[in-house]
Phi, psi and omega in degrees: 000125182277163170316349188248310171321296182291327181302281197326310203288323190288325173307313201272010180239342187233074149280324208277302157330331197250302171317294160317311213270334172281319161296339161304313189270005157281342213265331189271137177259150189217036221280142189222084045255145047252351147103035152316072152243029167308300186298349163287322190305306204289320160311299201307310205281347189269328171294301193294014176262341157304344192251330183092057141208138222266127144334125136274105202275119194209085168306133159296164188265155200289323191280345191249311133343264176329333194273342167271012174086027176224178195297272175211135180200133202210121195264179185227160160232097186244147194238131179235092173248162202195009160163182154308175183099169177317157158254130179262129165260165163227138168235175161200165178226151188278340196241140197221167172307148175289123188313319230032209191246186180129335231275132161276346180242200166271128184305337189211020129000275153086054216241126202260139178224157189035024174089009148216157176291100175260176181132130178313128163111321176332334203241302189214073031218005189302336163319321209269337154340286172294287184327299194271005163292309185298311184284340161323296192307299162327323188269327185285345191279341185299332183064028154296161164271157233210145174219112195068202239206156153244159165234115193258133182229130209226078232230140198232028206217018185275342167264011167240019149131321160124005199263012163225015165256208188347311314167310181264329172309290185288344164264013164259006151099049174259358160211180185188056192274162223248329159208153190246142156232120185260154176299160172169193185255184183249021176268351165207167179244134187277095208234049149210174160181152166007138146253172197231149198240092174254108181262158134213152204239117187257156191243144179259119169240214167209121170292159195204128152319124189302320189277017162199089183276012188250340187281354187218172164249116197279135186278306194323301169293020346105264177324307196297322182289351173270342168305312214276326157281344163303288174280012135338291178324310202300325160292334190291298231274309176268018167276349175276110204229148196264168186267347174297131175292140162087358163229157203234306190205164159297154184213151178227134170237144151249129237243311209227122121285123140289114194172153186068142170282311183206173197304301196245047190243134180273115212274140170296330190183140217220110152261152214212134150195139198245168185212117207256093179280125177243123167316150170313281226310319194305149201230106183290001169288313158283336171269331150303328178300318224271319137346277200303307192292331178295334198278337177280349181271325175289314199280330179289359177285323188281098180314170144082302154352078162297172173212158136261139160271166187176079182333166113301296152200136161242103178281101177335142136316139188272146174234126174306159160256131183324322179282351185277003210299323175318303165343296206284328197265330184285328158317322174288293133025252198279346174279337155304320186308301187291300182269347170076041169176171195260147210282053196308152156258125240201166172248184146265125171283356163317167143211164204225165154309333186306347169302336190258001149322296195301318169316320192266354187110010192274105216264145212211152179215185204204089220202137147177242199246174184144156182277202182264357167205161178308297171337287184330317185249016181038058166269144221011076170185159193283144185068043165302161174189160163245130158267125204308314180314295166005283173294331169286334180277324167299332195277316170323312185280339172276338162322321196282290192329303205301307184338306173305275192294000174264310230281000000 
């Protein structure tokens, strides 16, 4: 039996074991906002000290937290060093959308049926929790000599942008690796994706009594001409197509509206927030200007009518590095090896933290368990789930991966 045989067979002897240990961190809820996710951190620090590798704990400051609209948040590190050489990170993050309704199992349940795990975060990302706790372990049960580290990073700030998850860790210098591998899924490995524009925009009318509506400004309509000019944007938009696979053209949605006081009130103010998905190609300092001006141009058609702009979050588009190609190869590799096909490398219209790893030189890809699309696992939508074979089979290939890349 060769080294990648036994790395399989110790997955495939603790597999049952990997399962339990995902339903535990499905079980803890981390629905984000309202963004409560210390007590997942804390659990989490509580699994890995069972296996013997101890968490490093790096509470966000209270004032810095709040101000981004969450709760509590505590990031987690733990360093597997085993000689000279590079560090390989595996990150994934703990905070997920709040479940809606819909749900046919229980949302933190974490209840496996037919051969999959359902529960919110089962898909995106707590699976990936496991996967590199397992493959970690794995690789350390061979008792080989070893050439540099793993660092496993356990983050919780990715539906808010990654900038007190990931984003803080490195800019206080509490890591630094030498290459990232991030959750995602396993059919293909990812190595560019999207950035994201999230504006938001409150519209000024004047309230007024419905029954002497000349006496006010209504800001909704006010809103609809600025809606009507966005998506607009949106015929425009798909004339544009990126040269990246897997991604296709800009898309602008508006996700929320807010607004008006009552039925027979003429409403003062319409809050509108949107969200600008930008292709790698895209420069977001133009697209955020080209952004302000249609919406200041629609409000000037409107009499009375103001408008505030108010960035939100601007996420990079992620771009490959020169440096991920070792990532790129062992991944590809051993993930053909493992699934009996072959493995691409692809972009994503998502976005993710991982860019701000790539911001700093790190060069990073986006590889774990997970079907062949988002759609498939129904993450943040009901009844999200993993399919275990899935989750077993990744975790052989990021084990195979470190192995390569330790050795």
């Amino acid at each position: 039996m060769n080294h990648y045989e036994k790395l399989d067979a110790w997955i495939d002897a603790h597999f049952d074991e990997q399962v339990r240990t995902l339903q535990a961190l499905v079980q803890v809820p981390t629905d984000t906002p309202p963004g409560n996710n210390a007590p997942h951190a804390e659990r989490t620090a509580e699994l890995l000290k069972g296996f013997g590798f101890e968490a490093e704990k790096f509470p966000i400051p209270a004032d810095l937290v709040k101000a981004a609209g969450l709760e509590s948040l505590t990031n987690l590190i733990v360093r597997r060093r085993y000689g000279g050489g590079r560090t390989v990170a595996l990150n994934a993050h703990g905070d997920v959308v709040p479940p809606g309704e819909g749900w046919t199992h229980p949302p933190y349940g974490g209840e496996v049926h037919d051969g999959k795990l359902y529960g919110r975060a089962a898909a995106v990302s707590k699976c990936d929790f496991s996967t590199y706790i397992y493959a970690t372990r794995a690789l350390e049960s061979l008792g080989l000599p070893l050439k540099g580290g793993v660092e496993l990073h356990f983050t919780y700030d990715e539906e808010f942008g990654g900038e007190l998850g990931p984003g803080w860790l490195l800019a206080k210098g509490h890591t630094k690796p030498d290459l990232l591998i991030a959750a995602g899924f396993s059919y293909q490995v990812v190595t560019a994706h999207n950035g994201c524009l999230q504006m938001e925009v409150t519209v000024h009318g004047k309230m007024a009594h419905a029954a002497i509506p000349d006496t006010g400004v209504d800001a909704l309509q006010g809103a609809t001409a600025i809606l009507n000019a966005l998506y607009a944007q949106n015929l425009l938009y798909k004339q544009v197509s990126s040269k990246v696979t897997g991604i296709k053209h800009p898309y602008l949605n508006v996700g929320l509206i807010q607004g008006g006081t009552n039925t027979n009130v003429v409403p003062g103010k319409v809050v509108l927030k949107l969200d600008r998905r930008m292709i790698p190609e895209e420069n977001p300092a133009e697209v955020e200007a080209t952004i302000r001006r249609v919406i200041e141009e629609a409000a000037k058609a409107v009499p009375g009518i103001t408008v505030e702009i108010k960035r939100m979050l601007l996420a990079r588009a992620l771009t490959p590095l020169p440096g991920n190609q070792p990532l790129v190869d062992a991944l590809c590799k051993h993930g053909e090896a493992v699934f009996g096909e072959p493995i691409p490398t692809s972009g994503t219209p998502l976005y993710t933290d991982v860019r701000l790893y790539c911001e700093r030189g790190i060069p990073a890809v986006i590889y774990g368990a997970g079907p062949r699309t988002v759609l498939e696992s129904n993450a943040k939508r009901a009844d999200e789930h993993i399919v275990l074979e899935d989750l077993r089979r990744a975790t052989k290939v990021v084990a195979r991966t470190l192995l390569d890349l330790l050795s």
